[in-house]
N, C-alpha and C positions, 0 to 999 in steps of 0.2 A: 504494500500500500504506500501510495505518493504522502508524505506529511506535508502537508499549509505551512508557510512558513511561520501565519498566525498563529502554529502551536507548538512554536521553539518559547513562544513566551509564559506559556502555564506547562511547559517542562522546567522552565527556571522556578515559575511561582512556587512549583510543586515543592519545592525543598521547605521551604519557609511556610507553605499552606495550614499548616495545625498546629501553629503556633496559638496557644489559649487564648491569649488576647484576641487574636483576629478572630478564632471561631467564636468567640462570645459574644462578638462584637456584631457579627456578618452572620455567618452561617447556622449558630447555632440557632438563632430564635425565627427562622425560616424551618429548620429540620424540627423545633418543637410543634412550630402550626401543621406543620402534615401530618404529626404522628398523632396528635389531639384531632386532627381532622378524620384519620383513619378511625380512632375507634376503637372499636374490640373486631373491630373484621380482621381477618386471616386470611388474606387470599394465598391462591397455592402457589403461583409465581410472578415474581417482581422483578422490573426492567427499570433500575436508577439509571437514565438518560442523561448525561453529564455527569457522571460521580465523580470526578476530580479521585480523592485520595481517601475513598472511600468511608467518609465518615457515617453517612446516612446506609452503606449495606449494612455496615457492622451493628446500628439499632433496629433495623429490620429485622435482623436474623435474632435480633436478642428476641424479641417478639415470638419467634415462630422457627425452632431451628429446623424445624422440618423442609420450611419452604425454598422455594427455590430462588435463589437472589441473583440477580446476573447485574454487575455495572457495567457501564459501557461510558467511552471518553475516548477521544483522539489523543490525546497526551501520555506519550510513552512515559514520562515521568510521575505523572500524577495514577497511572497505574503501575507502574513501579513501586510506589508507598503505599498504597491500596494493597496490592497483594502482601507486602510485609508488614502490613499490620494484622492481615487477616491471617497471621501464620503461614503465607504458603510460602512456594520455593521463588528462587530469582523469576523473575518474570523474562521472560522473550519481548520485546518489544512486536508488535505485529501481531501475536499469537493470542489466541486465548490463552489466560490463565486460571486456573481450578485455586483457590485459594484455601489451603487446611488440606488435610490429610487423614485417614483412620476413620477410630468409631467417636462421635463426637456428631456437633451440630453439622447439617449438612454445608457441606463447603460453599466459597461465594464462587460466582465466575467474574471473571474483569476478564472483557474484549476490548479491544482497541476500534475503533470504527465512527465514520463519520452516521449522525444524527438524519442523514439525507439518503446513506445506502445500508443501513443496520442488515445483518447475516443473520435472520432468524426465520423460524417459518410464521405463516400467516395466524394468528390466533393461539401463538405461543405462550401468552401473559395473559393474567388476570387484572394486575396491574400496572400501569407505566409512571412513574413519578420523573418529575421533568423541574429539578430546581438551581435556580442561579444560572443557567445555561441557556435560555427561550428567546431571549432579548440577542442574545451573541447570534444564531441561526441567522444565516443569508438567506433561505428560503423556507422561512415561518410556517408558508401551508405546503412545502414538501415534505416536511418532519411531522406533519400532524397527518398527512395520506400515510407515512410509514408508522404512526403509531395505531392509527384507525386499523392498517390492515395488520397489525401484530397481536391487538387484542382481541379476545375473545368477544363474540357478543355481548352486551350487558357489562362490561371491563370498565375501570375506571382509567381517567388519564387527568393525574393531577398535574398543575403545573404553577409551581410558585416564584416569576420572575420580575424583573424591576418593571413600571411599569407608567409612566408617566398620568397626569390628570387629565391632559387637551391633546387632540391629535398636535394645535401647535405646539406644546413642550415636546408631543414626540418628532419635531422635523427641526427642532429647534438639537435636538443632543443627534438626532441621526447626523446633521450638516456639521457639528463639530467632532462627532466621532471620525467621520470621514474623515477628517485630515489627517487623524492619525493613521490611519490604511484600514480601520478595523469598524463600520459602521453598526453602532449598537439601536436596536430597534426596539426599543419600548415603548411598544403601543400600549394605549391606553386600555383600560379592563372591559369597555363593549364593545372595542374594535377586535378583539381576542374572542370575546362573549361571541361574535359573528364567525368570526373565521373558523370555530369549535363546531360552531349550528352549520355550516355549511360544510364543514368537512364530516358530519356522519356523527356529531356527538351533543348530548343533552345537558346543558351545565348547570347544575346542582347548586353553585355555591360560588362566591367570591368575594373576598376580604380582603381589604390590607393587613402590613404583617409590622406593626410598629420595631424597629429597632434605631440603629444609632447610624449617621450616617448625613451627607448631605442630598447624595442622590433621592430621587421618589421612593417611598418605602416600595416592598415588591408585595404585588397582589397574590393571594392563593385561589387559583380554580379549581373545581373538581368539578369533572363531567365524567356521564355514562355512555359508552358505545350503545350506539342503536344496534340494534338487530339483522340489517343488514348486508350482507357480504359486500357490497357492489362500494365503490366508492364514489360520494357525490361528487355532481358536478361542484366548483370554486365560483360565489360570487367576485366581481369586479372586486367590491367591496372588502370583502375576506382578502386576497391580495393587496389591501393598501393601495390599491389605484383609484383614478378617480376618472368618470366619463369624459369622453372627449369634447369640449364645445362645439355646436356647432356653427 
């Protein structure tokens, strides 16, 4: 697999990633609203969609060691610490990794793979959890067709990322991301709310997720896969474009 060069930069983050201060500050009170959001549900298999350095599989599994937890991340680095915390051996860069060994909770898997071509079959998950990573995606409604067609009918696909208040604050942080090479796309929470409805799914739920920070706090959705195999057609809309004048 080709690496982006956009992710030589969360191979560096990744050493420093779990540093307390930063997860108490960022990520931990993001990975608290999903798990309070989950419940007492147990689903049988989970797809962490950006795990970084796998902090959210390793309370998943604390939950449920039966179930089956798969991370998935482009960053050979930040699956690199992922798997060494979950106990397993060196990781491969490229490769799946089985994380843990023996009799004991079932092991995690950390794949390496872009968000837009994931290696799994159709209706493999129960659930997808998709956090701090949704706003980073170049193509928003290609990663939500690969999540539609990965879970199972009735599946949930939470997604808790930053998330602006005005379509303008969101073209306001896309036009300055760009300049750094890396456009971040936090659209706001009913232009997501749409693009969810239109790509095959019914959403349940959406919140902000108060923590520390100057950015917009990051919204949490949960939605339910419809029933159907077929994947819908994409409004204009759901894409972030807008009709042509005529």
């Amino acid at each position: 697999m080709t690496v982006p060069a956009e992710s030589i930069f969360f191979d560096l983050w990744s050493a420093s990633y779990d540093r307390a201060g930063l997860q108490e500050a960022t990520n931990r009170p993001v990975h608290d609203a999903v798990l309070e959001r989950l419940g007492d549900a147990r689903p049988r298999s989970v797809l962490d969609l950006g795990c970084g350095t796998g902090q959210l599989c390793e309370r998943l599994r604390a939950l449920d060691a039966d179930s089956r937890i798969v991370g998935v991340d482009l960053s050979d680095g930040a699956l690199l610490h992922a798997s060494g915390r979950s106990g397993g051996d060196d990781a491969t860069p490229g490769d799946d990794v089985a994380a843990g060994a023996g009799a004991g909770p079932r092991p995690i898997e950390f794949v390496r793979a872009d968000a837009q071509d994931l290696p799994f079959d159709d209706g493999a998950f129960d659930l997808v959890i998709c956090t701090q990573s949704f706003h980073l995606y170049a193509d928003q409604v290609g990663a939500v067709a690969q999540v539609h067609a990965l879970l199972a009918p009735g599946g949930r696909f939470m997604i808790a990322s930053v998330a602006t208040v005005t379509g303008f604050g969101d073209d306001a942080i896309r036009r300055a991301t760009a300049l750094a090479g890396r456009p971040v796309k936090a659209i706001p929470k009913r232009r997501l709310r749409t693009l969810l409805d239109d790509g095959g799914f019914d959403v349940e739920h959406q919140g902000r997720i108060p923590r520390l920070g100057l950015v917009p706090w990051p919204v949490l959705t949960d939605a339910t896969r419809r029933g159907s195999r077929a994947r819908p057609a994409v409004s204009s809309a759901a894409r972030g474009t807008r009709p042509r004048r005529r």
